[in-house]
N, C-alpha and C positions, 0 to 999 in steps of 0.2 A: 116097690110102689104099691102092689097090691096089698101088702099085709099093712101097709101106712094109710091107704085108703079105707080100709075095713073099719079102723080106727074111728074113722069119718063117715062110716056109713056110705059108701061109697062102695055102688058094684053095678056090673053090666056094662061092660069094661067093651067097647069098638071102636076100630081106630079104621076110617077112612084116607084111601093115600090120594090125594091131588096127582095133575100134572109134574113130575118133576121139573123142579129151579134149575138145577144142576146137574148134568149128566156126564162122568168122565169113565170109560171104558180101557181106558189106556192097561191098567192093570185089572183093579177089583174093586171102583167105589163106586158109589152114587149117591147124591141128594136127593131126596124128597119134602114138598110139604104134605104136612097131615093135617087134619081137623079130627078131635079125638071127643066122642061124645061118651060118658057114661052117668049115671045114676049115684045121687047124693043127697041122702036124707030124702028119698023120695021124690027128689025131682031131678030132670032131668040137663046135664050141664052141656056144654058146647067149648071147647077152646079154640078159637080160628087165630091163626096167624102163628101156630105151632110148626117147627121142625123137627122132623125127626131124618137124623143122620144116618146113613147103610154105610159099612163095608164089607166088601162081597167078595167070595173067591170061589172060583168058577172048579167044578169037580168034571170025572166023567159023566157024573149023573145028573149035572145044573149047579147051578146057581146057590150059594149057602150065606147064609148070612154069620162073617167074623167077627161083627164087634158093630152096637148103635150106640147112638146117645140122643137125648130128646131133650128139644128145648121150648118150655114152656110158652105159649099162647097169653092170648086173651081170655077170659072166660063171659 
């Protein structure tokens, strides 16, 4: 994503996590929505109504993130 955004002029890359949608602790997952803001040709973009997917597995030292996927927004 990021060397396909460069392309585009696109950097300053922050992703904001909302309240999670979805919460299941049974094993190792969790849903989240994001709102992901970065910079494109100069100005600044917003995508709201984006998700971004966790799967999580839990070590002695915390929480790790195994596997996301992100599903595009609004811009």
């Amino acid at each position: 994503m990021l060397a396909e955004g460069e392309l585009h002029g696109a950097s300053g890359y922050f992703v904001t996590l909302d309240k999670p949608v979805h919460e299941n602790v049974t094993g190792s997952s969790a849903h989240v929505v994001a709102t992901m803001t970065f910079t494109a040709d100069g100005k600044k973009v917003t995508q709201t109504g984006a998700v971004l997917s966790v799967a999580l597995r839990q070590r002695s030292d915390g929480w790790r993130i195994a596997a996301w996927a992100w599903t595009k927004g609004k811009q």
